[in-house]
C-alpha positions as CSV (number, residue, x, y, z in Angstrom):
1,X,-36.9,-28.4,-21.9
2,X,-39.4,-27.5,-19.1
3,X,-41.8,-24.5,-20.0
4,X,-41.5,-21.2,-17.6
5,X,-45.1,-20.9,-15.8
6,X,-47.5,-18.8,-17.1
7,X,-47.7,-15.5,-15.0
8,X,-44.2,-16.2,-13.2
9,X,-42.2,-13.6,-15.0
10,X,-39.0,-15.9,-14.8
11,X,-37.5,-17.1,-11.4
12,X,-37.4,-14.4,-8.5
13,X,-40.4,-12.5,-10.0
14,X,-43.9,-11.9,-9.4
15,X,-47.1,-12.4,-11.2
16,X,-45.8,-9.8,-13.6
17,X,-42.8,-8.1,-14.2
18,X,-42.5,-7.0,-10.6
19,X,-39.3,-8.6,-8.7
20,X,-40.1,-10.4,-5.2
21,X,-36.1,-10.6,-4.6
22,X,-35.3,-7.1,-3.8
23,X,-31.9,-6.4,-1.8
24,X,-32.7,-3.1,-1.8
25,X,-34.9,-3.3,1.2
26,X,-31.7,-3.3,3.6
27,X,-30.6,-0.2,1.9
28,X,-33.6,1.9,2.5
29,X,-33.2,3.9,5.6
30,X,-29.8,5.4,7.4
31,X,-31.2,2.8,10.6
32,X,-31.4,0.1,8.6
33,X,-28.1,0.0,6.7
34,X,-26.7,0.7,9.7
35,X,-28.1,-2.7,11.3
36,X,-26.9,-4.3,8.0
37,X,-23.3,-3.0,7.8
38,X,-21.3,-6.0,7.6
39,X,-17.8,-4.0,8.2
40,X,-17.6,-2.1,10.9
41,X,-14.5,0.3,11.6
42,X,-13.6,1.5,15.5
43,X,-10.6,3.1,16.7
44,X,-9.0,0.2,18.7
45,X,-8.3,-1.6,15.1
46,X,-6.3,1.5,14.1
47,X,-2.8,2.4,14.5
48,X,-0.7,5.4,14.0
49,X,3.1,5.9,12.6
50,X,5.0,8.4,13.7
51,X,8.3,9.7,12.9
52,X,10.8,10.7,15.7
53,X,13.5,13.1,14.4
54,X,16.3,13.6,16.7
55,X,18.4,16.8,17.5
56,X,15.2,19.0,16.9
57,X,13.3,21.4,18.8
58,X,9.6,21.9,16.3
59,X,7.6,19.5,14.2
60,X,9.2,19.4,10.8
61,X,6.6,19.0,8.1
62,X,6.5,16.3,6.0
63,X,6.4,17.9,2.0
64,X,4.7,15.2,0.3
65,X,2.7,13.8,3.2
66,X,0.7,16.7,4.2
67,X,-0.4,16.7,7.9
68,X,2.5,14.2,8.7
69,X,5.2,15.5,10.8
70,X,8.7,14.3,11.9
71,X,8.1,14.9,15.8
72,X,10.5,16.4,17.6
73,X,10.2,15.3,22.0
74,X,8.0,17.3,22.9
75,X,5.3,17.4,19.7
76,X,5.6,13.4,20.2
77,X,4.3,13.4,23.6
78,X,1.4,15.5,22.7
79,X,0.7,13.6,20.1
80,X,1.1,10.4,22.2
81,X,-1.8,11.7,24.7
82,X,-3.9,12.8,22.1
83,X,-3.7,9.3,20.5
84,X,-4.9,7.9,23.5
85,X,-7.6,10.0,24.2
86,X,-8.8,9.0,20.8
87,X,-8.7,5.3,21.9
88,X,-6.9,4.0,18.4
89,X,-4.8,0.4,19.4
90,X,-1.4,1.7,19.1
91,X,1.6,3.5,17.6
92,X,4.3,2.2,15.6
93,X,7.5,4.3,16.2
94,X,10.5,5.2,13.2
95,X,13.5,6.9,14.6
96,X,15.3,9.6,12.4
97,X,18.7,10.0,13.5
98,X,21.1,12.7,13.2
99,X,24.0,10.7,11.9
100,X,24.2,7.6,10.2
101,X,26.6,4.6,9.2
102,X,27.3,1.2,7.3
103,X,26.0,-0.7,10.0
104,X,23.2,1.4,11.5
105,X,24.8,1.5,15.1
106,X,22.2,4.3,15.9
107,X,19.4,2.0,15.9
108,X,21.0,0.0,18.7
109,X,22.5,2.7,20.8
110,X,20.3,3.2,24.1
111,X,20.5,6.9,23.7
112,X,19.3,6.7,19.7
113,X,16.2,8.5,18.8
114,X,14.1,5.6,18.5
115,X,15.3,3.9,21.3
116,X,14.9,7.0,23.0
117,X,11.3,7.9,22.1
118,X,10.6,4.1,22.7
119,X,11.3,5.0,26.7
120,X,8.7,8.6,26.2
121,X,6.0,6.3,24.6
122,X,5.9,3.9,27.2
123,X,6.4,6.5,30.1
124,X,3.1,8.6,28.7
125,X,0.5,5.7,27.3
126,X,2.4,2.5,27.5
127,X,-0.8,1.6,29.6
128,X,-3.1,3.1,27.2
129,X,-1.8,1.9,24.1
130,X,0.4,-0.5,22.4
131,X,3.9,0.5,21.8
132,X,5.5,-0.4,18.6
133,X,8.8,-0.2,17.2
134,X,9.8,-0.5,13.9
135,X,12.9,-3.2,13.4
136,X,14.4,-2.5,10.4
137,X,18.2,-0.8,9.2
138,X,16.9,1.3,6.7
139,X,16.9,4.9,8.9
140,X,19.9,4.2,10.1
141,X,22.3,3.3,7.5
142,X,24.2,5.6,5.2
143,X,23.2,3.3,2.1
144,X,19.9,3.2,3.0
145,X,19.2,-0.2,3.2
146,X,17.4,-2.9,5.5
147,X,20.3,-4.8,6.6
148,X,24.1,-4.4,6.3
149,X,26.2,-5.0,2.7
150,X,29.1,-7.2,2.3
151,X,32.0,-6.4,0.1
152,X,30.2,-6.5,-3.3
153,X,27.8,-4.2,-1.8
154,X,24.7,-6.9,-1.6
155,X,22.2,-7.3,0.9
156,X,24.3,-10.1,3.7
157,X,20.6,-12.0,4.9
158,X,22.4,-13.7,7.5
159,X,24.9,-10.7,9.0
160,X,21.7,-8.5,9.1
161,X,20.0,-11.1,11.0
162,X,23.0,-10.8,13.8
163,X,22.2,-7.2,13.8
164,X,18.4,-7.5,14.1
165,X,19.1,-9.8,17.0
166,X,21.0,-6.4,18.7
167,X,18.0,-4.1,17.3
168,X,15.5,-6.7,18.9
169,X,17.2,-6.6,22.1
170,X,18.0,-2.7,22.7
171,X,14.0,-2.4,22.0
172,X,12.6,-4.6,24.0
173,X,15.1,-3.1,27.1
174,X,13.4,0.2,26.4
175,X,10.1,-1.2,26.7
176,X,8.7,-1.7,23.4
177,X,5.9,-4.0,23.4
178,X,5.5,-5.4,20.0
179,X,9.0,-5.3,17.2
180,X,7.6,-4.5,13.8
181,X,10.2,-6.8,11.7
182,X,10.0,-5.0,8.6
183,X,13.3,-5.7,6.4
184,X,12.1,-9.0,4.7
185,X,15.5,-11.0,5.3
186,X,14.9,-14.6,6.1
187,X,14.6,-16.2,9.3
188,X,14.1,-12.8,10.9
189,X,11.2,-13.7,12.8
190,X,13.0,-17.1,14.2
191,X,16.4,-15.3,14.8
192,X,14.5,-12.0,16.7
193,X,12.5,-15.1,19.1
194,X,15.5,-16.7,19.9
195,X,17.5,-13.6,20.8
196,X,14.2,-12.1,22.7
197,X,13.9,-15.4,24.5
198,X,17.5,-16.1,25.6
199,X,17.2,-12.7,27.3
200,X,14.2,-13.6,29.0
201,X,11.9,-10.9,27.1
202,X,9.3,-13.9,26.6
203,X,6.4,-11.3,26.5
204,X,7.5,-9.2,23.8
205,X,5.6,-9.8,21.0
206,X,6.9,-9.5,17.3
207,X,4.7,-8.6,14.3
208,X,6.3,-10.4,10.9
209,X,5.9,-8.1,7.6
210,X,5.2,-10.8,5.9
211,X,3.9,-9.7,2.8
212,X,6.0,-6.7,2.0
213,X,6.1,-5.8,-1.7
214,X,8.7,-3.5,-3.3
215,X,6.2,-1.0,-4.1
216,X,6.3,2.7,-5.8
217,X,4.0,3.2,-3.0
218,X,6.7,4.2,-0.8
219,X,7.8,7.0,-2.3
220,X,6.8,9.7,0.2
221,X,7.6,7.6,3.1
222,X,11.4,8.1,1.9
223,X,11.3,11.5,2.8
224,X,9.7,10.9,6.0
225,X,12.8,9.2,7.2
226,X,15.3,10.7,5.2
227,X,16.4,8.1,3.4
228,X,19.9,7.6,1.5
229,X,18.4,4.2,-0.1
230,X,20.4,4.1,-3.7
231,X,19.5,1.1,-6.1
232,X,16.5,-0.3,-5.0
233,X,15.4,-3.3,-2.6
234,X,13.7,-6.0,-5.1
235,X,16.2,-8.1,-4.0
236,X,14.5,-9.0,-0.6
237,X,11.1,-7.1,-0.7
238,X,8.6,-9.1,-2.8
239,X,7.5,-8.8,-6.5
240,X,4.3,-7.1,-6.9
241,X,3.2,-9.6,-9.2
242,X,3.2,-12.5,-7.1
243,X,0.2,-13.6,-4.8
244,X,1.1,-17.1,-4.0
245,X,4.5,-16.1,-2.9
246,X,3.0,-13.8,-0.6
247,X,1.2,-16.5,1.1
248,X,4.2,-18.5,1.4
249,X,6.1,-15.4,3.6
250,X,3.1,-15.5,5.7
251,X,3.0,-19.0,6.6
252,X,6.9,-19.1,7.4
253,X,6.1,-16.3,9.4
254,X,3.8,-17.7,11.3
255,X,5.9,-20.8,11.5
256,X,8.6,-19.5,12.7
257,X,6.7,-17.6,15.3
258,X,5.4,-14.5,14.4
259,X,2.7,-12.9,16.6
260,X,1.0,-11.3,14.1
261,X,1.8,-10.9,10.2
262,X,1.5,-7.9,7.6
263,X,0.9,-7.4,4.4
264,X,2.0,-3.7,2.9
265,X,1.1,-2.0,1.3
266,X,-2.7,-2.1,1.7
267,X,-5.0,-1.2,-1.4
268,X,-3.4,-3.1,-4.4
269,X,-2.4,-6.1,-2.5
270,X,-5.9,-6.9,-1.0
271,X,-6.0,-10.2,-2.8
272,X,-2.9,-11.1,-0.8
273,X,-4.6,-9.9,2.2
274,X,-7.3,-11.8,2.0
275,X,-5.7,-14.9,1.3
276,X,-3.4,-14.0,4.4
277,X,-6.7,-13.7,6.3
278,X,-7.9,-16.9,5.2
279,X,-5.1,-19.0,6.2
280,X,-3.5,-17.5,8.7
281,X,-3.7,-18.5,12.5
282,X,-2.3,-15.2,14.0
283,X,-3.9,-11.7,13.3
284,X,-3.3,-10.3,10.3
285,X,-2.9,-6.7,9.9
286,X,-2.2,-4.0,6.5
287,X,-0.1,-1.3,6.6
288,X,-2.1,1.8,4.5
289,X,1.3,2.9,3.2
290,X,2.7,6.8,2.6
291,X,1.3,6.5,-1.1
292,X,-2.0,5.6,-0.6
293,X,-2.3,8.4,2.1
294,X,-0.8,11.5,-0.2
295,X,-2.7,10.4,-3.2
296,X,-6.0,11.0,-1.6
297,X,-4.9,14.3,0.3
298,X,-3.8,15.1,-3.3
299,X,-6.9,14.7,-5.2
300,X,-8.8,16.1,-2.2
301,X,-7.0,19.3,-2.3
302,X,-7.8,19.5,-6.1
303,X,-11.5,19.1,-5.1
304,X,-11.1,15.9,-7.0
305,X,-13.1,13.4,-4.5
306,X,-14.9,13.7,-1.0
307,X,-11.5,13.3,1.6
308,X,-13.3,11.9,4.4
309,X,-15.8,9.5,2.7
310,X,-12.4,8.3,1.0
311,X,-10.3,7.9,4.1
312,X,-13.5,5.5,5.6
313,X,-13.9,3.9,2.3
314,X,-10.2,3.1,2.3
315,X,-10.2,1.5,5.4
316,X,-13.0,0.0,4.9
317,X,-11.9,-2.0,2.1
318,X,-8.5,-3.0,3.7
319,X,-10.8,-4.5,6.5
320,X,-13.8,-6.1,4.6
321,X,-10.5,-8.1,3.1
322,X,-9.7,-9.2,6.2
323,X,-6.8,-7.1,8.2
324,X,-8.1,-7.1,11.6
325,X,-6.1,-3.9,12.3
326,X,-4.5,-1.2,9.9
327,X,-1.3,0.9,10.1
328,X,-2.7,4.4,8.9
329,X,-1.7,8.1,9.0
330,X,-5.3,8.9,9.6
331,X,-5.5,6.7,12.8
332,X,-6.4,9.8,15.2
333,X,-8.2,12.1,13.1
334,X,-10.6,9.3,11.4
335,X,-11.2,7.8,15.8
336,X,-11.8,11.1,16.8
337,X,-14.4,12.0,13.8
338,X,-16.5,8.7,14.3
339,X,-16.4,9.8,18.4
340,X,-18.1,12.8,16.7
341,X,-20.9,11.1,15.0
C-alpha cells in the first residue's frame, strides 16, 4: 500500500488543506459563466402550438392553461405575426371543429378549421416560419380517439392508416410544410411517405412522434381541443415505464422515413430523450406538453417558485438532454424576453 506524501493533503490538494482543483472558478462572474454555459437556448429552437377553434369570432380562454387561447381567425393571424417578429422556428397547428364524427371527415375537408388555418399560416409567415400541422383523428372524432374503431369499438391500426394517408394529403395541398404524425399507429410514417410521394408532395417533410407516452400529462391539453376521448389510449400510446421501447419507436421512425422524431412529453421522459438523441440520425425534438406548462403557472401564481427562471430552467433541461428543438406554450413570450436581455 503506497504512503500519501507528506504535505500533499490527498490527491487534488495543496501543501495543506487548500484544494488546487476548484470548478468554482468558471462560476465566479455573470461574464464568465456566460462564456462557460454549455446549453444555450435561442428562439429559432422553439416552437409554438396553437389551437384554431372554428365558428368563432374572440379568443376563447383556455381554463386550465392560463394564457393559452383557442384562436379564433383573426386572434390567429396576430398571433402568427407576432410569432414571427419574435423569430421562434415554427408553429404547430390543432384544428377544433364545430362538429364531429366516427371517422373525423372534418380533418380532411378543405374547408375544415385546420385545413383552413393551414392556408392563413402560410399566407401570413409561411416565409418566416415553419408551418406545422398536427396529423392526428383525435379533434375530430366523436369518440375521441387517434384513428377510427371497428365494430368492437378498438383502435383499427391499419383503417386509420388509410385515413392518415387522406389527412396527409388535404395538408400538404393547403401548404403545410412539415405533418406532425402524432397518433402512434404503426407504419404511419411509411404509409404518410408513400401517399405524400405518389402525389408528388416530395418536399413535405413529416415529423414522427415517436416516443409518445400515454401520459397524465395531458390532461389540460383535453380541454384545449375539446375532446370526447372515453376509455383511454394505452393501447397505442406507449407505457411510461418503458425506455428501451421508446428507442425502438424512434428507430422505426426513422427507418421508415421520418424527418424528424419526438418524444412527448418532455420533463419525465428525458432519459428517453437522450437516448433518442444519442442514436438517432434525424433531429430530435420534445414536445413540453399541456401539464408541464399549467403546473408551473400554477405554483407560480401561488408564489410557490420564480415563473420565469422555471420556464428557462425547463427548457433548459429538455435541451441539455438533447432535443434540438421543443414544442412549448411559452415559445413567444420566453424569444421575446431573452431579445430583452
Amino acid at each position: 500500500m503506497s504512503e500519501q506524501r507528506p504535505g500533499t493533503g490527498g490527491l487534488g490538494h495543496g501543501p495543506d488543506w487548500r484544494p488546487v482543483i476548484r470548478p468554482r472558478r468558471l462560476r465566479s462572474t455573470p461574464a464568465m459563466r456566460r462564456l462557460t454555459q454549455q446549453t444555450r437556448l435561442h428562439p429559432a429552437e422553439l416552437i409554438l402550438p396553437m389551437f384554431v377553434r372554428d365558428s368563432v369570432d374572440e379568443p376563447v380562454p383556455i381554463g386550465s392553461m392560463p394564457g393559452v387561447v383557442q384562436h379564433s381567425l383573426d386572434s390567429f393571424r396576430a398571433e402568427l405575426q407576432r410569432a414571427a417578429r419574435a423569430g421562434i422556428g415554427g408553429v404547430m397547428l390543432f384544428g377544433v371543429p364545430e362538429r364531429k364524427d366516427a371517422t373525423g371527415s372534418g380533418a380532411t375537408e378543405p374547408q375544415g378549421i385546420l385545413n383552413v388555418a393551414t392556408r392563413i399560416a402560410v399566407a401570413e409567415v409561411g416565409d418566416a416560419l415553419v408551418v406545422q400541422t398536427d396529423l392526428c383523428l383525435d379533434e375530430f372524432t366523436d369518440h375521441g380517439h387517434c384513428g377510427v374503431l371497428d365494430a368492437a369499438g378498438r383502435v383499427d391500426n391499419d383503417a386509420s392508416l388509410l385515413r392518415y394517408r387522406d389527412m396527409a394529403l388535404a395538408q400538404a395541398d393547403a401548404g403545410s410544410a412539415l405533418l406532425g404524425l402524432s397518433g402512434m399507429m404503426d407504419g404511419q410514417v411509411r404509409a404518410v411517405r408513400d401517399a405524400l410521394d405518389a402525389a408528388g408532395h416530395f418536399d413535405t417533410a413529416i415529423l414522427g412522434y415517436a416516443a409518445k407516452y400515454a401520459s397524465a400529462f395531458y390532461g389540460p391539453f383535453r380541454e384545449a381541443v375539446q375532446s370526447s376521448l372515453q376509455g383511454d389510449r394505452r393501447s397505442y400510446q406507449l407505457d411510461p415505464a418503458n425506455r428501451r421501447e421508446g428507442a425502438r419507436e424512434v428507430l422505426l421512425d426513422v427507418e421508415e422515413g421520418a424527418d424528424v422524431v419526438m418524444v412527448k412529453p418532455a420533463m419525465s421522459y428525458l432519459d428517453v430523450l437522450a437516448d433518442a438523441a444519442a442514436s438517432s440520425p434525424v433531429p430530435v425534438w420534445a414536445y413540453q406538453v399541456s401539464g408541464e406548462y399549467s403546473m408551473v403557472e400554477a405554483a407560480a401564481a401561488h408564489g410557490w417558485i420564480d415563473r420565469e427562471r422555471t420556464i428557462d430552467e425547463t427548457l433548459l433541461g429538455i435541451r441539455r438532454a438533447g432535443a434540438d428543438a421543443v414544442l412549448s406554450y411559452w415559445a413567444i413570450e420566453a424569444a421575446e424576453r431573452w431579445a430583452r436581455a
